[in-house]
LUMNUBA-556717 format. One record per residue (C-alpha): residue in three letters; x, z, y. Coordinates in steps of 0.1 Angstrom, whole numbers, padded with zeros to 4 digits, always signed. Last residue first. Layout:
<nodes>
AlaXZY
...
</nodes>
This chain:
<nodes>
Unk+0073-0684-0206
Unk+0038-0671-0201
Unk+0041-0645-0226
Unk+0072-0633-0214
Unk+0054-0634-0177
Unk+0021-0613-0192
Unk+0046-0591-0213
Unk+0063-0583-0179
Unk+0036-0574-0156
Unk+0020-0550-0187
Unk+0052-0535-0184
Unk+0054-0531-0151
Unk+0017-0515-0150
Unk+0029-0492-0177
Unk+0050-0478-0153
Unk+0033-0476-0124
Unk+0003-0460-0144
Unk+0031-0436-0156
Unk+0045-0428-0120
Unk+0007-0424-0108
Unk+0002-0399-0137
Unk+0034-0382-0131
Unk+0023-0381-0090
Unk-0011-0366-0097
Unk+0000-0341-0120
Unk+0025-0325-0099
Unk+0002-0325-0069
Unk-0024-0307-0090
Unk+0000-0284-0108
Unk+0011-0277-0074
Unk-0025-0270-0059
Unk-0029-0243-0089
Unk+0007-0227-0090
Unk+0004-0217-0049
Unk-0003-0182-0053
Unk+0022-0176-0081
Unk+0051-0198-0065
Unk+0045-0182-0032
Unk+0047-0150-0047
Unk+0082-0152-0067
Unk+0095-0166-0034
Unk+0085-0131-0016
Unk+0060-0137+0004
Unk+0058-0122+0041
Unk+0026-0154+0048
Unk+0045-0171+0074
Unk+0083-0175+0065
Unk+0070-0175+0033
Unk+0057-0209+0032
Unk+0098-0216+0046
Unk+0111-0205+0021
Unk+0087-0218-0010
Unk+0090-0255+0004
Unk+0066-0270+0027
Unk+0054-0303+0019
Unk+0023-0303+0035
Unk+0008-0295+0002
Unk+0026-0260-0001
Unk+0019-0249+0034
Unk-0014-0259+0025
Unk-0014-0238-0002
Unk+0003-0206+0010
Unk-0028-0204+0039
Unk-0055-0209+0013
Unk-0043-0182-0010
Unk-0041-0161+0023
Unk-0076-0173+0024
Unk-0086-0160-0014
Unk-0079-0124+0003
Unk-0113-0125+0017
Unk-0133-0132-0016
Unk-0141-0163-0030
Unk-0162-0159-0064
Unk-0190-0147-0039
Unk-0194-0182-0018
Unk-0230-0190-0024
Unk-0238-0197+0011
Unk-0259-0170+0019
Unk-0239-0144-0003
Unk-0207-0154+0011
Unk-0220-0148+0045
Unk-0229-0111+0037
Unk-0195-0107+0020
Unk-0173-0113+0048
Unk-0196-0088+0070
Unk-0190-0063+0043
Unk-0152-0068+0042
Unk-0154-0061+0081
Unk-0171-0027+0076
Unk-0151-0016+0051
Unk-0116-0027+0066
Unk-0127-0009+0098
Unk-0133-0028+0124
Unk-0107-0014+0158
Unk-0121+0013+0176
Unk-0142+0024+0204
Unk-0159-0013+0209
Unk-0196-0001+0197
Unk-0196-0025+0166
Unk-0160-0019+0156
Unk-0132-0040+0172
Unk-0115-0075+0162
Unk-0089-0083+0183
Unk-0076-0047+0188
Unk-0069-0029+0221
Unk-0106-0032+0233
Unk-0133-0054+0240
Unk-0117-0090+0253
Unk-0142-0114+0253
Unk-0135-0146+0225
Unk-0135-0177+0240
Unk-0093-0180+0244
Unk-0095-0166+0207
Unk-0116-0189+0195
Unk-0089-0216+0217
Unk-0057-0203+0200
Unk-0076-0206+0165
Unk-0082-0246+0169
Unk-0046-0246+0183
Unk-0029-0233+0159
Unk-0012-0196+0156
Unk+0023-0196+0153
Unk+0036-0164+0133
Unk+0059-0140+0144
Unk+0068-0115+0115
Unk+0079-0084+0107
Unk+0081-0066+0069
Unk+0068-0034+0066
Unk+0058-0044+0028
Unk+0023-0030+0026
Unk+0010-0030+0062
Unk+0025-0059+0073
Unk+0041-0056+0108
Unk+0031-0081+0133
Unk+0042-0108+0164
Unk+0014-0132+0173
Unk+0015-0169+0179
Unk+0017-0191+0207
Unk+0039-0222+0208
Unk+0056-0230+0242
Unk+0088-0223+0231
Unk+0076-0187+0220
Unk+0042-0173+0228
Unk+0032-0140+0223
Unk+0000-0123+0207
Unk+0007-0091+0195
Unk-0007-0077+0233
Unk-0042-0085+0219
Unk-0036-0063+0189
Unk-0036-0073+0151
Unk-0044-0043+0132
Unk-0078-0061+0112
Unk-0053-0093+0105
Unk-0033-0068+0088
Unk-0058-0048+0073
Unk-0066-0084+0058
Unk-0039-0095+0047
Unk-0021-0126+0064
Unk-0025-0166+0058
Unk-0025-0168+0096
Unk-0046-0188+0102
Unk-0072-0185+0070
Unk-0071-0148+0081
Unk-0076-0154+0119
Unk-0103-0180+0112
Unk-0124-0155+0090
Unk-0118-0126+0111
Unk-0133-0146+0138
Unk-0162-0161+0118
Unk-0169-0124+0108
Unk-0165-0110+0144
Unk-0192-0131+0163
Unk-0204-0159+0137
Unk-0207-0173+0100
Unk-0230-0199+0092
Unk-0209-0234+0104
Unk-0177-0218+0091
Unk-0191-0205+0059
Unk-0199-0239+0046
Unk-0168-0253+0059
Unk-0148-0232+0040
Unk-0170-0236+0008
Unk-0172-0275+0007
Unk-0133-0274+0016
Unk-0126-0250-0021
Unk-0113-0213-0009
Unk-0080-0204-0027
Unk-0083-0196-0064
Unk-0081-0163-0074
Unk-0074-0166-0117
Unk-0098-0161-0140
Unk-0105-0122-0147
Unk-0086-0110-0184
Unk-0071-0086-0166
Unk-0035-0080-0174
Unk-0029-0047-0196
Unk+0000-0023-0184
Unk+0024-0012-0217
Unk+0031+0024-0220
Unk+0072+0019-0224
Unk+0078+0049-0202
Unk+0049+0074-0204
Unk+0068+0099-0226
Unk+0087+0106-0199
Unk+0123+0126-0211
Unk+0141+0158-0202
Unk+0113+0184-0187
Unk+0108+0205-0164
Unk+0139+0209-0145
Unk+0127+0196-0113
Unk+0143+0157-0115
Unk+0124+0155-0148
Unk+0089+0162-0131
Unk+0093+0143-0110
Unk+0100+0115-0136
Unk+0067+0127-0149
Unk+0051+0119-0119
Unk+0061+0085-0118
Unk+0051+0078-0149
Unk+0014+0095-0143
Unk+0007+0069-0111
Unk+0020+0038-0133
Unk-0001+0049-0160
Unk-0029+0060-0131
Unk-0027+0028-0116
Unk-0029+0006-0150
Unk-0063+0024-0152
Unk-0075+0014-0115
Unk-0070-0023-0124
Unk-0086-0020-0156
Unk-0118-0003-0143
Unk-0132-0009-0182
Unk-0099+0007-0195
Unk-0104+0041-0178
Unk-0106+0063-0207
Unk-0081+0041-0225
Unk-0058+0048-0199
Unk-0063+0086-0205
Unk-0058+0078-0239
Unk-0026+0061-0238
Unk-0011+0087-0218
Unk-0025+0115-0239
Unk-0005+0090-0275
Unk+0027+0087-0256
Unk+0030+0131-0254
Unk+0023+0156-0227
Unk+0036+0194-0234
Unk+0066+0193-0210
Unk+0034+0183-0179
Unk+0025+0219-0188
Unk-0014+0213-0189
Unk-0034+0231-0159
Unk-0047+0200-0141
Unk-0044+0177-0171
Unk-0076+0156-0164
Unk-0085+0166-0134
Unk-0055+0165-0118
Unk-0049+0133-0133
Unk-0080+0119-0115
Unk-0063+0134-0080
Unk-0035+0118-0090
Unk-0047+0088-0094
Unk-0064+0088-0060
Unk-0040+0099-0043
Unk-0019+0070-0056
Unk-0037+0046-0041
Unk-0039+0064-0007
Unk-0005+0063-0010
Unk-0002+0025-0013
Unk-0028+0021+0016
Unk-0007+0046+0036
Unk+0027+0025+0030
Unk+0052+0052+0007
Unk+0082+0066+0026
Unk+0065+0101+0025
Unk+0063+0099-0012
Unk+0096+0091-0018
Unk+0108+0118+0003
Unk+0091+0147-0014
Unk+0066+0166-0008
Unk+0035+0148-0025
Unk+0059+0155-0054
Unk+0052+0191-0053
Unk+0019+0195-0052
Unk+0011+0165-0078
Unk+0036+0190-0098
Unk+0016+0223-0092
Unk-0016+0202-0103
Unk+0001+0192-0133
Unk+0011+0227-0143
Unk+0045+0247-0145
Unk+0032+0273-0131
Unk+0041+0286-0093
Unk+0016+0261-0077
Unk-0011+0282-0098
Unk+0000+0311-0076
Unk-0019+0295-0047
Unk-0017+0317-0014
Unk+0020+0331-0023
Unk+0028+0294-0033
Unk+0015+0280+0002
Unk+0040+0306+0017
Unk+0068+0297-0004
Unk+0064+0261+0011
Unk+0057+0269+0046
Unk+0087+0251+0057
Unk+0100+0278+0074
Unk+0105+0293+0045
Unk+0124+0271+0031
Unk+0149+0273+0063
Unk+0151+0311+0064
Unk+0161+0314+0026
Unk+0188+0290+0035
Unk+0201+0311+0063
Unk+0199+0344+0040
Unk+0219+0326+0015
Unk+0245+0319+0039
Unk+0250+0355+0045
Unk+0249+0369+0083
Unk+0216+0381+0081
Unk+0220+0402+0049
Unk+0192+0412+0033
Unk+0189+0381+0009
Unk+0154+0384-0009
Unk+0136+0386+0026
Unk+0100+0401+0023
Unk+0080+0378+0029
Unk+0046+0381+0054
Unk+0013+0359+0043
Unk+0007+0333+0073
Unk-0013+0331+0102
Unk+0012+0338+0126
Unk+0046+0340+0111
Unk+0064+0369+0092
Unk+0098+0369+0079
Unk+0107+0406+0064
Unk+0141+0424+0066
Unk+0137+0457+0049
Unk+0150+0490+0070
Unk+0184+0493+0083
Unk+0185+0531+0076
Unk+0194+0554+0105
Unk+0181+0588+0085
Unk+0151+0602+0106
Unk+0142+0559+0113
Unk+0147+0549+0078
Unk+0125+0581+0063
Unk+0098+0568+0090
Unk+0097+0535+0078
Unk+0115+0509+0090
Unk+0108+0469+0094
Unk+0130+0444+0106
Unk+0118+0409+0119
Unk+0121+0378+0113
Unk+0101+0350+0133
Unk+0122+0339+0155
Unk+0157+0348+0146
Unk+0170+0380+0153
Unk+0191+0394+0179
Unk+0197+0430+0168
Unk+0191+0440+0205
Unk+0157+0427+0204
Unk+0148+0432+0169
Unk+0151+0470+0176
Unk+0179+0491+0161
</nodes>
């Protein structure tokens, strides 16, 4: 019987040997692809549902990526980063925040590549985030990074509890971002030029991140009720928003010569700026004017902050910036401390002022 007239499915076919074709045996079903190692079928039977489901991982290419790595077959750490960077949770995650997490994993691959992740106890995942203590930032990743995988590693079978639960992240002992001071903003507007004092503008307007503001396309902007602003998707929460751009920004942009899809474009106008090359430029006028403890990201610290000084409360502050209230209360803390101070001290000089006013008329009396 020929695969033809047996009407197989693509991909599988029936192989005989010369004993099968003398006697009229079926042969061994097999699936083989282009390029890939061929299966033998486990399930014989085409009409089983077993057989279909066999089919469909295999298809996949999963078994076949096995076959070529038999290490994926242990029970290893690098077979489990394997695995989890299949699953669904993974492919939901934001690139940057994958990209994150790549490389974590690819650390803890190095570190426990072969280890049954069964035979990891508290005290490794405390180590390994001692080893890394002096990036702090990148060693709470790889606790957060290695929790995460153990769970995996529970929903597989592997392994019933993760010890890294209840490892405790360290908060850096940096001071605080603080937005950009007036002295500073200015400073860098009257140096900065071409893309940088764009970016710079678009950023403080906007009170976005900067792979956002990098993303932003010319047909984003779109006016509404005669205000123009510019529609977006951020990058790490996928929320959309339109924000109004003001006028000072409107008219850069107005002056600013079209180059490519993107607002801000690489140096030869093929591409959009990549986020190294336009936090470079930042930096380079930060340098000159003495600016280095305010980075990029201080302006979306700017942005919340005015908001928050005009009045504006946490809502509606982030209505614009894609904050959560939680957020807008951490990033604008400093300017409200200020504002809150200032008005306690002018109710207590009025205060005291009044009394002063009425021992002087007692007195008087």
């Amino acid at each position: 019987m020929t695969k033809q007239t047996e009407n197989l499915q693509r991909y599988v076919t029936r192989k005989k040997t010369p004993k099968d074709r003398k006697t009229g045996g079926l042969g061994v079903l097999y699936f083989q692809r282009r390029g890939e190692p061929s299966i033998k079928f486990e399930c014989q039977d085409v009409k089983a549902p077993e057989f279909a489901m066999e089919y469909a991982l295999l298809l996949t290419g999963k078994k076949q990526r096995e076959i070529h790595n038999p290490q994926l077959l242990r029970k290893t750490f690098t077979a489990l980063v394997a695995s989890y960077n299949q699953t669904a949770q993974y492919a939901a995650l934001k690139p940057s925040t994958a990209k994150d997490y790549d490389k974590c994993n690819e650390y803890i691959k190095r570190a426990f590549g072969d280890v049954n992740p069964a035979k990891v106890q508290r005290h490794h995942v405390i180590d390994m985030f001692n080893a890394n203590r002096e990036k702090l930032r990148f060693a709470n990743h790889t606790v957060q990074s290695i929790r995460i995988l153990l769970e995996h590693a529970i929903d597989k079978g592997w392994m019933n509890h993760n010890p890294a639960k209840g490892v405790k992240y360290v908060k850096s002992g940096n001071p605080p971002r603080l937005p950009w001071p007036d002295d500073k903003l200015t400073a860098f507007q009257e140096k900065a030029t071409g893309r940088a004092l764009l970016l710079f503008e678009m950023c403080l307007a906007t009170g976005q991140r900067i792979q956002d503001v990098l993303d932003m396309k010319w047909t984003d902007i779109r006016p509404i009720d005669g205000n123009v602003g510019i529609d977006l998707v951020q990058n790490k929460t996928g929320k959309v928003l339109w924000v109004p751009l003001r006028d000072s920004l409107v008219t850069l942009l107005g002056n600013t010569k079209r180059r490519g899809e993107t607002i801000l474009v690489n140096r030869h106008a093929t591409g959009p700026w990549s986020y190294r090359g336009a936090s470079q430029a930042i930096m380079n006028v930060r340098k000159e004017i003495g600016a280095e403890k305010y980075d990029i990201h201080s302006l979306r610290y700017n942005a919340a902050c005015d908001l928050a000084l005009a009045g504006l409360d946490d809502v509606e502050i982030g209505s614009v910036t894609g904050q959560t209230t939680q957020t807008v209360q951490h990033y604008t803390k400093s300017v409200r401390q200020m504002a809150n101070a200032t008005r306690a001290i002018n109710a207590r000089e009025k205060m005291l002022a009044a009394k002063r006013e009425k021992v002087r008329l007692e007195n008087r009396g």
